[in-house]
Residue frames as qw, qx, qy, qz and C-alpha x, y, z in Angstrom:
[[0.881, 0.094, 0.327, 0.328, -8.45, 41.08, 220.89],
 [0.294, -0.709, 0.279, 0.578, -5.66, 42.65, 219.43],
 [0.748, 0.646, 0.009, -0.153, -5.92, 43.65, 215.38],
 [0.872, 0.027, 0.476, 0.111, -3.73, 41.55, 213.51],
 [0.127, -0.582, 0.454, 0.662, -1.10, 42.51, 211.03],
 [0.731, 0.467, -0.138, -0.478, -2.31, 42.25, 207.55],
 [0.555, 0.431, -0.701, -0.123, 0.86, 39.83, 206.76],
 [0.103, -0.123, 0.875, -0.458, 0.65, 37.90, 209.75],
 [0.765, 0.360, 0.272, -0.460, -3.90, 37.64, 208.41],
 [0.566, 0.494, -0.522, -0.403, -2.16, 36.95, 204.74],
 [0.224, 0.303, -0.923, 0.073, 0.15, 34.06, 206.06],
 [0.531, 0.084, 0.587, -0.606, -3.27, 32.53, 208.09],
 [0.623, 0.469, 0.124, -0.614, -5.27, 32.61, 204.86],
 [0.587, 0.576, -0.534, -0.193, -2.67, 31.16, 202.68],
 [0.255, -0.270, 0.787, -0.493, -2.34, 28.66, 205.45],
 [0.455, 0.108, 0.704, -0.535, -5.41, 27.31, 205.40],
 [0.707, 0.612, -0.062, -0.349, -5.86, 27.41, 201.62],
 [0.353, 0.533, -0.768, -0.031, -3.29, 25.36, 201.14],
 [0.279, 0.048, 0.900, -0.332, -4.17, 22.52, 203.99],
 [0.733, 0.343, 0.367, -0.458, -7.94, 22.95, 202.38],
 [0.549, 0.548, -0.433, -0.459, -6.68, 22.34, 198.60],
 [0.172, 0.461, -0.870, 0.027, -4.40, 19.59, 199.79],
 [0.128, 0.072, 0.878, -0.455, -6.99, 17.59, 202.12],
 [0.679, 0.314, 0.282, -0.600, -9.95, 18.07, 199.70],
 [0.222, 0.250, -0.883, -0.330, -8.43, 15.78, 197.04],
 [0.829, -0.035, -0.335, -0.446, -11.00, 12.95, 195.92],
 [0.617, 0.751, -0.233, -0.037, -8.43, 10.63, 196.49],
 [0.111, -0.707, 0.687, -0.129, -5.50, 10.36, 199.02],
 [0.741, 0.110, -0.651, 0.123, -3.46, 6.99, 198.53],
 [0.845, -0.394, -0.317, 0.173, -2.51, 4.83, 201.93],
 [0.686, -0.150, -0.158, 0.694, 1.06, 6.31, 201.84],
 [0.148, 0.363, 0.006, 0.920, -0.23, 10.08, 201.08],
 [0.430, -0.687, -0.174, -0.559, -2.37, 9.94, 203.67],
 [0.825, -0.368, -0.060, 0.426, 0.39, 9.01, 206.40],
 [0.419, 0.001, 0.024, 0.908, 2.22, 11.54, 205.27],
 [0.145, 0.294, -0.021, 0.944, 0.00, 14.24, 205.18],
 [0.617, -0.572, -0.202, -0.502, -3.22, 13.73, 207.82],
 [0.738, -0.240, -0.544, 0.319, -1.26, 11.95, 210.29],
 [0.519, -0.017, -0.391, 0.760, 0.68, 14.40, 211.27],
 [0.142, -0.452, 0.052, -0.879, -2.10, 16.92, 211.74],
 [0.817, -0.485, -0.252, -0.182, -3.70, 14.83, 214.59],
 [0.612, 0.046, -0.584, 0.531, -0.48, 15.54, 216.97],
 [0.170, -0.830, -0.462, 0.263, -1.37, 17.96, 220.01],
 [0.321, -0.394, 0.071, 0.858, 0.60, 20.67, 218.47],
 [0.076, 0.208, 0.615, 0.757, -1.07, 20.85, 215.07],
 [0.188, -0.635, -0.743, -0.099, -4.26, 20.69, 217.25],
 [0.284, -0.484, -0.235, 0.794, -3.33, 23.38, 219.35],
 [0.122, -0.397, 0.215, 0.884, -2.64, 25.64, 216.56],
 [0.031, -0.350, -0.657, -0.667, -5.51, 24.88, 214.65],
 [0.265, -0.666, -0.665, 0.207, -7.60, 25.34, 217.82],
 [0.255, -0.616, -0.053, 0.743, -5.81, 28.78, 218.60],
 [0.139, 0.057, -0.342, -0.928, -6.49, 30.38, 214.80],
 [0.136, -0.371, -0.860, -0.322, -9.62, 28.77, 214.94],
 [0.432, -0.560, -0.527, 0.471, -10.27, 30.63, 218.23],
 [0.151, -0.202, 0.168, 0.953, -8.69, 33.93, 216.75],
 [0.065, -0.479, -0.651, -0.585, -11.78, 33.61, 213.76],
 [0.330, -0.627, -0.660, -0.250, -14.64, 33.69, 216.31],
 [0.352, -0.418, -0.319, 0.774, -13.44, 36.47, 218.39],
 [0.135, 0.537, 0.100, -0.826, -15.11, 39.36, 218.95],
 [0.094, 0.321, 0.792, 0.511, -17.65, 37.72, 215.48],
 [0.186, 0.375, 0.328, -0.847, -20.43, 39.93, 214.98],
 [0.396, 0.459, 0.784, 0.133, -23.11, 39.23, 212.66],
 [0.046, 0.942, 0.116, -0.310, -23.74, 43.14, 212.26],
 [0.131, 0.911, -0.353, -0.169, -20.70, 44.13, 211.56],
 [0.954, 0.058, 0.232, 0.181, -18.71, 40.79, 209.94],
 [0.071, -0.663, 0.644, 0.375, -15.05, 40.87, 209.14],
 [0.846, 0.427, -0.187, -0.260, -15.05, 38.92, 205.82],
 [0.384, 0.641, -0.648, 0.147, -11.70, 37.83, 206.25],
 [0.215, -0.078, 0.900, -0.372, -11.94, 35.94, 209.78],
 [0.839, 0.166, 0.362, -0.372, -15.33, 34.54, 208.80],
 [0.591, 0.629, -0.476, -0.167, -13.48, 33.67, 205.50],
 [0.033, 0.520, -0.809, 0.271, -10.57, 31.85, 207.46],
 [0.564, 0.042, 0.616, -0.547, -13.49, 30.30, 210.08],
 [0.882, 0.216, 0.257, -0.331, -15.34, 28.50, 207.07],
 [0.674, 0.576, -0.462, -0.032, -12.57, 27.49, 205.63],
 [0.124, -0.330, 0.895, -0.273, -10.39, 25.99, 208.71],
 [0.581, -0.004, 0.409, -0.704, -13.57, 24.68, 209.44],
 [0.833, 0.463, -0.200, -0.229, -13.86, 22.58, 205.91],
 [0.322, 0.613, -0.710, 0.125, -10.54, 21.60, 206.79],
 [0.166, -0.208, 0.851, -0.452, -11.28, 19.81, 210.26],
 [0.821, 0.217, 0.251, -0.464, -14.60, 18.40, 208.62],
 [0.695, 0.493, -0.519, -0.059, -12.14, 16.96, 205.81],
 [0.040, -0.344, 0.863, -0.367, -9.70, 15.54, 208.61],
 [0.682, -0.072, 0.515, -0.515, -12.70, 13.79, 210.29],
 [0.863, 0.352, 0.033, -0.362, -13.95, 12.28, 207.45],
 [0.152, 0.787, -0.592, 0.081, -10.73, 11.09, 206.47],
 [0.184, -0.345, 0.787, -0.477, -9.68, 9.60, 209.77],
 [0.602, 0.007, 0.634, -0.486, -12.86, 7.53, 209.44],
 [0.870, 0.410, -0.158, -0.224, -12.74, 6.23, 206.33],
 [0.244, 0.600, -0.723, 0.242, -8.85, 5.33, 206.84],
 [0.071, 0.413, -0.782, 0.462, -9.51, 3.77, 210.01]]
């Protein structure tokens, strides 16, 4: 796998901290959750959550752990456990 520019890891991280902050709210009203879970359930968002999600678990090593992708990995991860949970209360 090819190593990743630090700003191109930065923008990932801050990515995904920002979807987790937003989507762990207690909370989401009817209309803020149409606006902001809907749209991650098109096949693009999936894609591209699938394809950094994918990026984490490359070349993972328990031995020798990159903090950062495992970082990312439990955190996207929290994200698409939040989406679920969501999606099934909502619906």
């Amino acid at each position: 796998m090819p190593k990743v520019p630090h700003r191109l890891m930065f923008f990932r991280q801050a990515s995904v901290e920002v979807l987790h902050a937003i989507y762990s709210r207690p909370h989401l009203q009817d209309d803020e959750f149409v606006e902001l879970v809907c749209p991650m359930f098109t096949p693009g968002s999936v894609s591209l959550l699938r394809e950094v999600y994918g990026w984490t678990l490359a070349d993972m090593n328990i031995h020798d752990l990159n903090e950062q992708k495992y970082t990312l990995c439990k955190k996207l991860s929290e994200v698409c456990y939040t989406f679920l949970i969501l999606k099934h209360h909502k619906y």
